[in-house]
N, C-alpha and C positions, 0 to 999 in steps of 0.2 A: 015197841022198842024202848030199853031204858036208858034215861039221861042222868043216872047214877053215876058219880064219880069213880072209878076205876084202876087198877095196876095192872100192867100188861108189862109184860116181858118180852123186847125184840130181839135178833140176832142179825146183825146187819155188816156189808165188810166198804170199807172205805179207805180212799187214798188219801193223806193226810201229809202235804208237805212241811217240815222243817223248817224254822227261821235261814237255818243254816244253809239249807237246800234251794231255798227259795233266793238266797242271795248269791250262792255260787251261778243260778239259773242267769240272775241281774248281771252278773260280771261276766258272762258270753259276750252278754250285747252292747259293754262296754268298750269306748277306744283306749288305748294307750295312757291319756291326758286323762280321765275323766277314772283309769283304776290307780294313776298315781297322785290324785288327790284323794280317792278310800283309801289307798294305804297310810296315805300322813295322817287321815283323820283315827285310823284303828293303833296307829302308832302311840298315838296323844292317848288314846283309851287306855291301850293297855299297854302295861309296864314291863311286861316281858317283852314285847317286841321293841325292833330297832333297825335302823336303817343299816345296811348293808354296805362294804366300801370294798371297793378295784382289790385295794391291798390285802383288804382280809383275806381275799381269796385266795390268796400266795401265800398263806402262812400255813408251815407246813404242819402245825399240832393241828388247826382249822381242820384241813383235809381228814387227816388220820381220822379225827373224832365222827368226820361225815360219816363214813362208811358205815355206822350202825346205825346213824338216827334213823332213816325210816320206822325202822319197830323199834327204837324206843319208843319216838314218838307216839304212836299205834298204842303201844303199853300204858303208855300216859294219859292217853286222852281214853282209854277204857278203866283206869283207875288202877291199874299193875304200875310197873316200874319200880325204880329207886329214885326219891328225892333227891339222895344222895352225888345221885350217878351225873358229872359230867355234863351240863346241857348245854353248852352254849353252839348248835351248830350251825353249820353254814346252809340250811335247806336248798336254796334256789341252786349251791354246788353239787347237793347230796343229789337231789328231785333230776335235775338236768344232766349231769355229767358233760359239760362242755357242748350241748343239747347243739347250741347255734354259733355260729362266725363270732355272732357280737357278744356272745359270753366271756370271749377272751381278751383282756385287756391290751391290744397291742399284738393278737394273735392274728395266724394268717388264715383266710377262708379253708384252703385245704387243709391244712394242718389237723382243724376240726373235724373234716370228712376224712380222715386217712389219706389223702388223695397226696400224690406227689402234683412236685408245678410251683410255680411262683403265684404273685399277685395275691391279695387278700381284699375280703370284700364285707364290709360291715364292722369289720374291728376294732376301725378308730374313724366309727360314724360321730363320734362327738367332738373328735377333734383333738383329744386331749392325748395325753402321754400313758406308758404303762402302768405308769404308777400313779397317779390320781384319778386317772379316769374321763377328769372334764376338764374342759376346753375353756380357754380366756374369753368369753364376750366381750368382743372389743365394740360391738355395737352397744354394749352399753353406757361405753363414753362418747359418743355423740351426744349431742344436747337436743334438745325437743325440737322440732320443725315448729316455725309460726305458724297459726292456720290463719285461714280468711280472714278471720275477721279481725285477729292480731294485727295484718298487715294492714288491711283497711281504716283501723284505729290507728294506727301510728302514723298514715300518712295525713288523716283529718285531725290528727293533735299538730300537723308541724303547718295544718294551714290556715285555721279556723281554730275561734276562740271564742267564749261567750256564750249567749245562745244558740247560737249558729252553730257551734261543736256540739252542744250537747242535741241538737234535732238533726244531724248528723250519723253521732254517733245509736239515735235510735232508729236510724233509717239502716246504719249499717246490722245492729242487730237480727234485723229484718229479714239479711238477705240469704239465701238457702245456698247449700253446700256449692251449687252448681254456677252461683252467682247473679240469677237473679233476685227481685223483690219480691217475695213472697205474700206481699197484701198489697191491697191498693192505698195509694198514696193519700186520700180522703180518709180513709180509715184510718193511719196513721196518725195524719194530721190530727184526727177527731180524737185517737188513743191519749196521745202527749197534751194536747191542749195547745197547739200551734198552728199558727197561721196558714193554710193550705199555699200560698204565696212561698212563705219563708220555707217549707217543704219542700218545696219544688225548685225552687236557688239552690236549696244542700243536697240537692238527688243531682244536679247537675254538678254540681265541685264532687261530687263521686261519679259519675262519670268518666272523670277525668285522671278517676288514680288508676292505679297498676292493678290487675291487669287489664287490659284493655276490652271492654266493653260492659263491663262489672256494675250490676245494680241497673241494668236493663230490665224492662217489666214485662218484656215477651222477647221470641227468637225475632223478630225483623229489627227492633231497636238495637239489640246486640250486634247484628252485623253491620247497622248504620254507623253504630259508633264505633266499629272497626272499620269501618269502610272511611272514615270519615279522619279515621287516626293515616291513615295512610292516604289520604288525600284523591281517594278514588269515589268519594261519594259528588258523582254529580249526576245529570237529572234519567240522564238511561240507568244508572246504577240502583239510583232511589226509585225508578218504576219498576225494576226489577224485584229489589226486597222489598216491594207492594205488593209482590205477585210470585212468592215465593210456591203458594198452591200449584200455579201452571208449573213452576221448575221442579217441583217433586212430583207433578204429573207424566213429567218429557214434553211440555206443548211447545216444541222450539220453535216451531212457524206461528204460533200464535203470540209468544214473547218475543220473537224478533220484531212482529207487527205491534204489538204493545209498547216496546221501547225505543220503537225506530231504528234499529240496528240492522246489520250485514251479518251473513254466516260467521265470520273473522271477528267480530266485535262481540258479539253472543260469546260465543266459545271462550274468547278472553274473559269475559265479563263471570261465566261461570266457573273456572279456573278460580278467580281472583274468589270469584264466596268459598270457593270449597277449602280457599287456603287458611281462611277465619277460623278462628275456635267457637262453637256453637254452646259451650258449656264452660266459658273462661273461670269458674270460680274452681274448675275439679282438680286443679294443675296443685293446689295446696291442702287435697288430703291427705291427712299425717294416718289413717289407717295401715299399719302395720304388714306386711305379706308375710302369711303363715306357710310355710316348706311344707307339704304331705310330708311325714317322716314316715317306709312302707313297714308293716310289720310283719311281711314274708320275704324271704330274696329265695329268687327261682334260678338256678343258672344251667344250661346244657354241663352234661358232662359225655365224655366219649362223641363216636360219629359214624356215620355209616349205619349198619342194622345194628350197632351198639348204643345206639344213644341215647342217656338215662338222664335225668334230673337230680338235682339237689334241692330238697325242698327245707330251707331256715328260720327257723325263727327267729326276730330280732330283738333277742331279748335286752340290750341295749337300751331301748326306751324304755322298759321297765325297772323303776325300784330294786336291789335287793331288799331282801325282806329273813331277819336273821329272829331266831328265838334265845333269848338270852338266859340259859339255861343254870348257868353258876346262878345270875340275879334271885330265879326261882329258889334253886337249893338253900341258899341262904338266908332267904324271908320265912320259907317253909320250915325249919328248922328249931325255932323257937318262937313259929307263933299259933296262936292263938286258934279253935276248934274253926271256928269263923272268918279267919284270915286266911287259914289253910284252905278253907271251901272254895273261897273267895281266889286266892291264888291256884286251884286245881281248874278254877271256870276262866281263867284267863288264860292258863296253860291250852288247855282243850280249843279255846278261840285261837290262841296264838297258831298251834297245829294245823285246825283245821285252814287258816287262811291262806299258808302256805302250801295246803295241797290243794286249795281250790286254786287257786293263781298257776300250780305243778301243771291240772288236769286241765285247766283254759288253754296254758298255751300248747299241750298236747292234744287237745280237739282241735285248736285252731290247726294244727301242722297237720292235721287228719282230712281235715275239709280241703284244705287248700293243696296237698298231694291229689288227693282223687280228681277234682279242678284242674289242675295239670293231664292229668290221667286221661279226663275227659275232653279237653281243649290242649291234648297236644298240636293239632294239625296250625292254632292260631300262636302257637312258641314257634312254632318252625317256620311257619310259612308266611304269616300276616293275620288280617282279620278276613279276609276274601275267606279263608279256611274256617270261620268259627262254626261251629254243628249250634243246632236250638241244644237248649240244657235246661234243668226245671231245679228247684228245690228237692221237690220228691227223688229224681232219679240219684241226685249224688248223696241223699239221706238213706234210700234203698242199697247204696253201694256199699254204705259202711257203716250201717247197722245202726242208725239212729233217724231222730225222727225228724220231721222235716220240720217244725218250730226251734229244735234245736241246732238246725244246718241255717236256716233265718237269722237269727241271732249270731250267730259265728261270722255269718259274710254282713254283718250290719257295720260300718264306721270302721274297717278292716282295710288296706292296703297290700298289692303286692307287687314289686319290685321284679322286675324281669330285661332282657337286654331288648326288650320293645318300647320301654316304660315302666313308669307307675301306674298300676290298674284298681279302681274297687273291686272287691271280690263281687261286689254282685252284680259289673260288668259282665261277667262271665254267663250270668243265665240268661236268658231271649228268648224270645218264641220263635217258633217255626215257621216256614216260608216252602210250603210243597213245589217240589221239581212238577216244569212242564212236562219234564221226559217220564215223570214217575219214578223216578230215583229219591235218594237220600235227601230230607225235607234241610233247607239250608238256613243259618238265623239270620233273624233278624239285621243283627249289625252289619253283615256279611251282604244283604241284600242295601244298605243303606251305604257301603262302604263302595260298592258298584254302582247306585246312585249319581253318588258326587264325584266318582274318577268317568262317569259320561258326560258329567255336565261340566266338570274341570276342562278339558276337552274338545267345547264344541266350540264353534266357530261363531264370530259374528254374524254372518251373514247366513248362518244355518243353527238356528238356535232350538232346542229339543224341546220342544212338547212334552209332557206329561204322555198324551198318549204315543210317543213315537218314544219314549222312555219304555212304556209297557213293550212296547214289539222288541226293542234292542235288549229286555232284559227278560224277555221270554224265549228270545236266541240265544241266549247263555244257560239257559233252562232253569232261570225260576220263574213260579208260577203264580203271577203277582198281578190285584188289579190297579185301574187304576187311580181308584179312592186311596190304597194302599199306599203306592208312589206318591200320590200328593201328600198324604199325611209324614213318610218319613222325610219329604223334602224339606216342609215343613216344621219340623221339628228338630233337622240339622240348619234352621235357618238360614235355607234357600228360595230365592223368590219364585213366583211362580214364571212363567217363561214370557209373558207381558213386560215384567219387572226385570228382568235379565237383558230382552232387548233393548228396551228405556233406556239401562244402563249402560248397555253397549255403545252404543247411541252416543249418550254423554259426555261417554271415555273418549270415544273419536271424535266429535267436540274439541276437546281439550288437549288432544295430541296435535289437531291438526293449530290451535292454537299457539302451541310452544313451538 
């Protein structure tokens, strides 16, 4: 054999994805929020693009000029066209044509579907008017919520001075969202270079501020010092919160014998803990509550054997996204071999990102019809009705592949008169009939679960296996690892933990 240096000649055929390609793929499996900061950042790149307004859309030279850009477009980004010609179009009007509800500024739901009828739905999700578009944040003139430790420092500056404030305020540092002390007090001491003594004087004047039991080093001091703010710490109260184990075990004859007490006096006594806040520092996080805003809306139309769907997109949360086509003509015009290049490569960007945003949200309305299509029985009827559903089957229904139906239901919401649902609520595994019939999902099987346990009785509380028998008489075919797991996992106790609690509850009724 020789190990001579050589030229060979292959023929070989490969798949070879495009930048371009490769990013239209990335923005499937984008949300809303996450493709309207790539647009501001492709905005800033490139100088043909621009952001899109309510008003433009009403302008009736705007429109007129829409109806050819597609092939212009097309023209341009293959190197045809006129420089000359015209560019400034509206895409997302041209691409869409009033595609969804919330295309319309101020518009009504049906008016978009042809439909006669009143009511509109998604129009003026933002709030605002027809002619601007957006809405007044008025939550923006609110002023910042204090947090913890704001408030903490402000009541140890109005009572302590010296050193004494400042081994204070680094005890307050200390304390975690929830309001206890996150280290031990030795440690502390030892961190600042203070007197373990003079530490423990300023853990005590924190103590004492707002809210009530703040800068506790574990849950039994917390309640002590609630217990002790309302004047119910005495010596049954404090063997109680000694022995907090037995009360989150149920031992009530063992903590009655513990604390000396009567049925009547227990029962109060646990009342009175339950009424504590276990976590007094959470009542001041300023964490913000973000809305799901859905980016489908589903609504029945028609009834009886007529009844069909509206499947919308919301394009509302999205950006317009305009190509500013005069800008082009007129840089193009008198510049330069390499300007020109350079402005034909921004053009073709500008283009192509407006058909990949076109062809997103026209997959997405693709995936989430057939979803409909496929879970009609859980639009009509509840989730009792939801069938098993896979990736593959609703990628086999309409002719794509099932990585790209993944990507589509990823960080995707959709709006229906049940609710907001993730898209990828909708898929589940299967759950075979005891009868042999049509295999039922998952949530369906979990959703009959917790309407038998909502249900039972105190004094008749269901078993895991007396779950199996009652839900193999409805005919699914379920064991009973299965049952324990979705119990489980809709964080239900196991049926121990239910009568404990029953328990409890009658306790504290017969109390009041």
């Amino acid at each position: 054999m020789s190990l001579a240096p050589s030229l060979q000649l292959r023929q070989s055929q490969s798949l070879v994805m495009t930048p371009q390609l490769q990013q239209a793929i990335r923005l499937l499996a984008c949300s809303n929020l996450e493709i309207e900061g790539f647009i501001a950042e492709e905005i800033e790149k490139n100088p043909l693009l621009e952001a899109g307004r309510t008003d433009d859309m009403a302008t009736p030279e705007r429109s007129e000029k829409s109806d050819a850009a597609p092939d212009g477009a097309d023209a341009m980004i293959d190197g045809g066209g006129d420089a000359r010609e015209s560019l400034d179009v509206d895409w997302n009007e041209a691409a869409f044509h009033h595609d969804s509800a919330s295309d319309m500024a101020g518009g009504s739901f049906d008016g978009a579907l042809g439909q006669s009828g009143g009511g509109s739905l998604g129009g003026d999700l933002g709030g605002g008017s027809a002619g601007s578009g957006e809405a007044i944040d008025f939550d923006g003139f609110a002023g910042a919520e204090p947090t913890l430790h704001d408030h903490l420092q402000r009541q140890a500056g109005e009572v302590l001075d010296g050193p004494q404030l400042a081994i204070a305020l680094a005890l307050i540092d200390r304390i975690g969202p929830a309001g206890y002390l996150d280290a031990r007090l030795a440690d502390i001491a030892n961190d600042i270079g203070a007197p373990l003594a003079a530490c423990e004087d300023a853990l005590t004047v924190i103590h004492g501020f707002d809210p009530c039991g703040v800068g506790a080093r574990d849950l039994a001091e917390c309640l002590a010092l609630q217990a002790k703010e309302a004047d119910r710490y005495d010596p049954a109260m404090a063997c109680m919160i000694a022995h907090l184990d037995l009360l989150a075990k149920g031992g009530l004859a063992q903590l009655k014998r513990v604390c000396g007490v009567d049925d009547e006096d227990i029962a109060d006594m646990i009342a009175e803990i339950r009424s504590y806040d276990p976590k007094p520092g959470l009542r001041f996080e300023t964490g913000e509550t973000q809305s799901i805003v859905p980016d489908i809306f589903i609504e029945r139309r028609g009834s009886g054997k007529q009844v069909g769907w509206s499947v919308e997109i919301n394009s509302a949360t999205l950006p317009r996204v305009l190509v500013n086509r005069h800008y082009y003509a007129e840089m193009a015009r008198g510049a330069a071999s390499k300007s020109k290049a350079w402005l034909n490569e921004c053009l073709a960007s500008a283009n192509w990102l407006v058909k990949a945003l076109d062809q997103r949200q026209r997959t997405i309305v693709k995936v989430a019809s057939e979803i409909v299509k496929q879970q009609e029985g859980f639009f009509l009827h509840g989730v009792a009705q939801m069938k098993p559903l896979t990736l593959k089957t609703v990628a086999d229904a309409i002719g794509m592949h099932e990585s790209t139906v993944s990507r589509v239901t990823s960080n995707k919401y959709l709006s229906c008169a049940r609710g907001v649902f993730e898209l990828k609520y909708f898929f589940s595994s299967g759950i075979q009939s005891s009868e042999g019939g049509e295999a039922s999902s998952a949530e369906a099987v979990k959703s009959a679960i917790k309407s038998l346990i909502d249900t039972e009785t105190p004094k008749k509380i269901l078993s895991d296996d007396t779950l199996v028998d009652l839900l193999n008489a409805k005919g699914f075919g379920i064991a009973r690892r299965t049952v324990a797991k979705y119990r489980e996992a809709m964080g239900i106790g196991s049926s121990v933990q239910r009568r404990r609690q029953s328990k409890l509850s009658a306790g504290e009724r017969r109390a009041g």
